[in-house]
LODRENLUM-767888 format. One line per 8 residues: number of its first residue (from 0); their letters; for each residue x, y, z of C-alpha. Coordinates in Angstrom, 3 decimals, m for minus. Layout:
N
NUM	A	X,Y,Z ~ ...
***
This chain:
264
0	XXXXXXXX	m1.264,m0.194,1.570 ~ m2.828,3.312,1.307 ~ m1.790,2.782,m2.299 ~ m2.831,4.509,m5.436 ~ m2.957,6.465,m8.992 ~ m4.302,6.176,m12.071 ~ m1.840,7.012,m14.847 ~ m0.696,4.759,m17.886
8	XXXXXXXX	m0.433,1.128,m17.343 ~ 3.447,0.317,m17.058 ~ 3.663,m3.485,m19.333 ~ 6.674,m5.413,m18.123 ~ 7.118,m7.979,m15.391 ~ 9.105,m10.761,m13.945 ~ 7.276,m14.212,m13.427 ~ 8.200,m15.794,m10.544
16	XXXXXXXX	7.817,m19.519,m10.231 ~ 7.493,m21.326,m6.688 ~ 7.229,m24.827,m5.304 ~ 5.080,m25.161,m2.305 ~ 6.072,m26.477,1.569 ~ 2.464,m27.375,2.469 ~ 0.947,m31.267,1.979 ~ m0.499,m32.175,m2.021
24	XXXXXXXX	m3.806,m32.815,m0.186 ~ m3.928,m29.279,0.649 ~ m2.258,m27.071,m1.786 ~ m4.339,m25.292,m4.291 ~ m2.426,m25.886,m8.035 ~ m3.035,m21.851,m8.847 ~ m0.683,m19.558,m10.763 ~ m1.606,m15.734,m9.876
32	XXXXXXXX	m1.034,m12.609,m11.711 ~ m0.208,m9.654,m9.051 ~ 0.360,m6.317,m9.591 ~ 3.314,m3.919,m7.873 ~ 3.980,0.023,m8.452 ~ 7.293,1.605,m7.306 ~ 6.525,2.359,m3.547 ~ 9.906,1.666,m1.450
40	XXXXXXXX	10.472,0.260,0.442 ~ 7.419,m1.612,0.150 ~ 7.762,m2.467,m3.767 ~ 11.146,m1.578,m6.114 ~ 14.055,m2.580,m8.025 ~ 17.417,m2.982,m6.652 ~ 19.754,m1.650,m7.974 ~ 20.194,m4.536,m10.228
48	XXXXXXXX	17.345,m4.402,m11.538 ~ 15.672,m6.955,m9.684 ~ 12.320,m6.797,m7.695 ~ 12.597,m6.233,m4.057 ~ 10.491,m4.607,m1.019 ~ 8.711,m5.605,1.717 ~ 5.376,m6.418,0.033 ~ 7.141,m7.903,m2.784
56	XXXXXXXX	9.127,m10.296,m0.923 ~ 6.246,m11.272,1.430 ~ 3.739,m11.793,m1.815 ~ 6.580,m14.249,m2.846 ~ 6.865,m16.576,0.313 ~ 3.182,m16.105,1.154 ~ 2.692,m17.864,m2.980 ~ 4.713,m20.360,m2.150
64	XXXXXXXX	3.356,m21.420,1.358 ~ m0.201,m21.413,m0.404 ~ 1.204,m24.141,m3.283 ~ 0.887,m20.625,m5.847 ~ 3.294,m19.402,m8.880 ~ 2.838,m15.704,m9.327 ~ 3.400,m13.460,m11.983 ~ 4.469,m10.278,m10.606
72	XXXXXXXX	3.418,m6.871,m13.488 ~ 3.978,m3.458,m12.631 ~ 0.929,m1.837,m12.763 ~ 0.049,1.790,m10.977 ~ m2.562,1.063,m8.210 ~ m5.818,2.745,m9.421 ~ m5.643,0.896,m12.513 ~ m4.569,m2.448,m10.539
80	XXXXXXXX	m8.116,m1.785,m8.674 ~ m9.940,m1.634,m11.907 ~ m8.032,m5.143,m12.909 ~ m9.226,m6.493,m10.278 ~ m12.806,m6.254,m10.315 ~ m12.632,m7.068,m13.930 ~ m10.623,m10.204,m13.477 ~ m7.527,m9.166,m15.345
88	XXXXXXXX	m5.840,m9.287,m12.573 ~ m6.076,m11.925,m9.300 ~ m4.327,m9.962,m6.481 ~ m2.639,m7.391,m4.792 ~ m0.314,m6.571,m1.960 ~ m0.733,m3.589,0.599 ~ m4.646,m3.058,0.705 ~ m6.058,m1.034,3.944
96	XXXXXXXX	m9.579,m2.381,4.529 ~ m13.091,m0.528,4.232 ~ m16.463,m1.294,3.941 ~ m16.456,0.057,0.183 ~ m13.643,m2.357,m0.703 ~ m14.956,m5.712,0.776 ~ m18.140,m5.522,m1.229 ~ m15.767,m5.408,m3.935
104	XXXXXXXX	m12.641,m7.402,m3.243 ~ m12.121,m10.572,m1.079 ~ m10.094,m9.936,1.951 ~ m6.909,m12.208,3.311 ~ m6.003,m11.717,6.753 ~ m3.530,m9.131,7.866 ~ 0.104,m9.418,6.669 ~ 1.561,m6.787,8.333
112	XXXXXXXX	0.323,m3.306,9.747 ~ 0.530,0.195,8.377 ~ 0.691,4.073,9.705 ~ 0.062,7.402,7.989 ~ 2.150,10.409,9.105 ~ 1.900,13.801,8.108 ~ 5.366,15.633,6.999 ~ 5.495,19.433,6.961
120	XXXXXXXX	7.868,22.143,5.904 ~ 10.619,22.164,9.071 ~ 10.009,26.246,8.501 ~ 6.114,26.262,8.725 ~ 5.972,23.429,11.194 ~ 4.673,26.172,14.406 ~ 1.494,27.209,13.003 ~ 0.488,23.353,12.219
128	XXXXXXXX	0.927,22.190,15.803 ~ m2.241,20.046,16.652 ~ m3.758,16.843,18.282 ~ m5.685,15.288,16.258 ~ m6.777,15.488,12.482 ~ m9.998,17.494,13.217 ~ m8.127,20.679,14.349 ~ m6.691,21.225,11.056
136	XXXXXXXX	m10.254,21.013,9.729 ~ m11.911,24.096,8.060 ~ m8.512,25.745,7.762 ~ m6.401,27.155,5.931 ~ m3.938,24.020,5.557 ~ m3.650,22.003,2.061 ~ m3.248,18.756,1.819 ~ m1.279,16.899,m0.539
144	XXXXXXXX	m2.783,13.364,m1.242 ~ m2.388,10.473,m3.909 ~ m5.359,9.896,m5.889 ~ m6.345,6.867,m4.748 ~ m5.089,5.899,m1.512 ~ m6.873,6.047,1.881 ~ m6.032,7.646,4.556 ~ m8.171,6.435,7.270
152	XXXXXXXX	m11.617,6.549,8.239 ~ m11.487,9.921,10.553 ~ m9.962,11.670,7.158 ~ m12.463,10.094,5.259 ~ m15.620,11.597,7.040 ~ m14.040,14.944,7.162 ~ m13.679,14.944,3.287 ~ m16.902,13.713,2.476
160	XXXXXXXX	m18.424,16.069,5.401 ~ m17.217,19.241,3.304 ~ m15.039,20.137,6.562 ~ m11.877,19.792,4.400 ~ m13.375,21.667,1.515 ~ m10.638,23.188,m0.722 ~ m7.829,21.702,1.786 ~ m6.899,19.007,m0.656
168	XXXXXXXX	m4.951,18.528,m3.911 ~ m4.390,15.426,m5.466 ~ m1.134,13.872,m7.165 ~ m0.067,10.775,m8.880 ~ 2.568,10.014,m6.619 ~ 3.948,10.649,m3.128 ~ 7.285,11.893,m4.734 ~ 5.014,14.733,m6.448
176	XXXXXXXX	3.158,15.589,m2.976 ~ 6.981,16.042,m1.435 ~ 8.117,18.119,m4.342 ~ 5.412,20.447,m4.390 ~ 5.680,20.610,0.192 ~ 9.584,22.238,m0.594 ~ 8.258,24.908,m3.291 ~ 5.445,25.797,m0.560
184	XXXXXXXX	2.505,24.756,m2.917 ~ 1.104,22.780,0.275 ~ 0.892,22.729,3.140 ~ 1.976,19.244,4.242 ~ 1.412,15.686,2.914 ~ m0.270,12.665,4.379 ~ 1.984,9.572,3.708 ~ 3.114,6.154,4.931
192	XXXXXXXX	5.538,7.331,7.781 ~ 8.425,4.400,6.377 ~ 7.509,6.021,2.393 ~ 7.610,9.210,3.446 ~ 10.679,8.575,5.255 ~ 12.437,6.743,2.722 ~ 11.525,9.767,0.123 ~ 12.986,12.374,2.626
200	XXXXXXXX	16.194,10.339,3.243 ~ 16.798,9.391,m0.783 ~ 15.839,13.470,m1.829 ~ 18.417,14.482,1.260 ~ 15.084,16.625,2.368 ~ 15.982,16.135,6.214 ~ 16.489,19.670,7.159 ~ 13.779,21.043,4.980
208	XXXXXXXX	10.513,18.300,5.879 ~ 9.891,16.869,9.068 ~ 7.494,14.027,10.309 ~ 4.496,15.529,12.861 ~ 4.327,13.430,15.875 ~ 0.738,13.046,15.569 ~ m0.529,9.382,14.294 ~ m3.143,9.825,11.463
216	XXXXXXXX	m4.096,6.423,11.141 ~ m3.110,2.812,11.909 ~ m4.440,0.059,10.345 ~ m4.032,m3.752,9.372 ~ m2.818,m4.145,5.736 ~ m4.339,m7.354,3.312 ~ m3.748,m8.590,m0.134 ~ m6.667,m8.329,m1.824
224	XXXXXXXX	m7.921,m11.076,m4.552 ~ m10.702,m10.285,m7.195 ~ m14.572,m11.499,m6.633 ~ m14.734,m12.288,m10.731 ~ m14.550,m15.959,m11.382 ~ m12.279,m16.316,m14.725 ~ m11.901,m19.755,m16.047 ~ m13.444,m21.893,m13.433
232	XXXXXXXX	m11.345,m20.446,m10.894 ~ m12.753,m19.794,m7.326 ~ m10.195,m17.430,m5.626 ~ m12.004,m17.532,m2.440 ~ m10.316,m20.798,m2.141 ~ m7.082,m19.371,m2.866 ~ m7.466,m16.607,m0.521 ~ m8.526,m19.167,2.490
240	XXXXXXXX	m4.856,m20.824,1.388 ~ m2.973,m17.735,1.537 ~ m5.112,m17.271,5.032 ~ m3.326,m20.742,6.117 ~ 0.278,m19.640,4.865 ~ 0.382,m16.241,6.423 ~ m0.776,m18.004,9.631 ~ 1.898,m20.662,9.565
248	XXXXXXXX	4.648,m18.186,8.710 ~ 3.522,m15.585,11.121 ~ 3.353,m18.636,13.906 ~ 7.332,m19.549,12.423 ~ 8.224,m15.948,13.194 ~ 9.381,m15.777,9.155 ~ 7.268,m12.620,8.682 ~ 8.052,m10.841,11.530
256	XXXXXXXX	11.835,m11.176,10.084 ~ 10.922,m10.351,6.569 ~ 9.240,m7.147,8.138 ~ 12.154,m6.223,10.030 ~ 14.678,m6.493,7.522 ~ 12.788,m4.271,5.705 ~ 11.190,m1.528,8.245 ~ 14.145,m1.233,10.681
***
C-alpha cells in the first residue's frame, strides 16, 4: 500500500494451497511466492496465530480465481521490493503506483483504494491547522515517515524540491513514528488513515493523537509481480489472469464484501 522498511528478513510462512473456479482452458497452472509484513489490518495474525487482513485475504481469493497456489512469507517491504526485481520473489499485495515502480514491476489492476492521513498530538493540533500539504512546507513541522513507503506525488515533489528540507525523519515502522508523536520527538506522522487508526485504537492513544481532516493522498492500490523471468515463467501472463479474477470478483460484489468486513 504505501508500504515499507528495510530491516532483517523475517523466514517463516504458511503455504496456502487453492483450487481454481475459472475454465482449464483458461487457468494459468502457477504457484506464487508472496510476501506480507505485519500492517493491520491490512496483513496480521489472529490471535490464533493464523494469517488474516484485508490484503491477505484478498491475495488468497484473487490466487484462486486466477487457477494460482501461493506461498504466503513474511518479509518486511523494502526487502520484498528488492525480491522482486531479483526474482526471489513473484508478488506483492498493497503497491501505490508511480512512474519509478512500473519500469520496474508489472502492474495488476486496482484491488482496492488507499488514503494517507496525517495524525498529530491532540495538544499541538492549533498551530498545524492547514489546507493542503504545501502550507506546512519550509516549516518548522517534522515529519515522521516509514522508510520506504510513498506518500503521494504532491509529498514527493516537495521532498525532492528541498521545500521539506530537515522536516523529515525516517522509521522502520508506523508503530515507531506513533511512539516517538506522544514523547513530542515529531511533529505528526503521515500514515494510512485505517493503520493509523487501528494503531491509535490498539495503543488506547485516542485522547493523546488525533487524525487531521485534511486528505494527503488517495490513490488506487495493485499487487505488483516481478519483470525477472525465473524458470520459463512469464508472469505477465499471470498478472493478465489475476487482471481477469479481480474483474470477475469485483463484478460478483465479493471484494467489495471482503473490503468491508475489513475497513468498516
Amino acid at each position: 500500500m504505501l508500504r515499507r522498511v528495510c530491516f532483517i528478513l523475517l523466514m517463516s510462512a504458511a503455504q496456502f494451497v487453492l483450487t481454481s473456479p475459472v475454465s482449464a482452458q483458461s487457468a494459468i497452472s502457477c504457484h506464487l511466492k508472496a510476501s506480507w509484513e505485519p500492517w493491520p489490518p491490512y496483513q496480521f495474525k489472529d490471535k490464533n496465530g493464523a494469517l488474516s487482513g484485508l490484503d491477505n485475504e484478498l491475495i488468497l481469493r484473487i490466487a484462486r480465481a486466477a487457477g494460482c497456489k501461493i506461498t504466503l512469507v513474511e518479509v518486511p517491504w523494502k526487502r520484498a521490493l528488492t525480491m522482486l526485481r531479483t526474482g526471489k520473489l513473484d508478488v506483492t499485495a498493497g503497491a501505490s503506483y508511480s512512474q519509478d515502480r512500473n519500469v520496474e514491476f508489472l502492474f495488476s489492476t486496482p484491488y482496492r483504494t488507499e488514503s494517507i492521513a496525517l495524525f498529530v498530538h491532540q495538544a499541538r493540533t492549533k498551530p498545524y491547522n492547514f489546507t493542503q500539504l504545501e502550507n506546512l512546507a519550509n516549516s518548522n513541522f517534522i515529519f515522521g515517515i516509514v522508510r520506504g513507503y510513498f506518500y503521494g506525488e504532491t509529498f514527493n515533489k516537495l521532498k525532492v524540491s528541498g521545500q521539506l528540507a530537515g522536516q523529515t525523519t525516517e522509521t522502520l515502522s508506523d508503530e515507531q513514528n506513533f511512539r516517538k508523536l506522544l514523547t513530542g520527538r515529531i511533529s505528526g506522522v503521515l500514515a494510512d488513515t485505517f493503520v493509523g487508526s487501528d494503531i491509535i485504537i490498539r495503543n488506547r492513544m485516542q485522547k493523546e493523537v488525533k487524525r487531521m481532516p485534511t486528505l494527503i493522498h488517495q490513490s488506487d492500490i495493485h499487487f505488483i509481480f516481478s519483470r525477472k523471468i525465473q524458470d520459463g515463467r512469464n508472469l505477465r501472463l499471470i498478472r493478465d489472469q489475476f487482471n481477469q479474477a479481480i474483474e470477475q470478483l469485483t463484478q460478483s460484489g465479493e471484494l467489495n464484501e471482503i473490503t468491508q468486513r475489513y475497513l468498516h
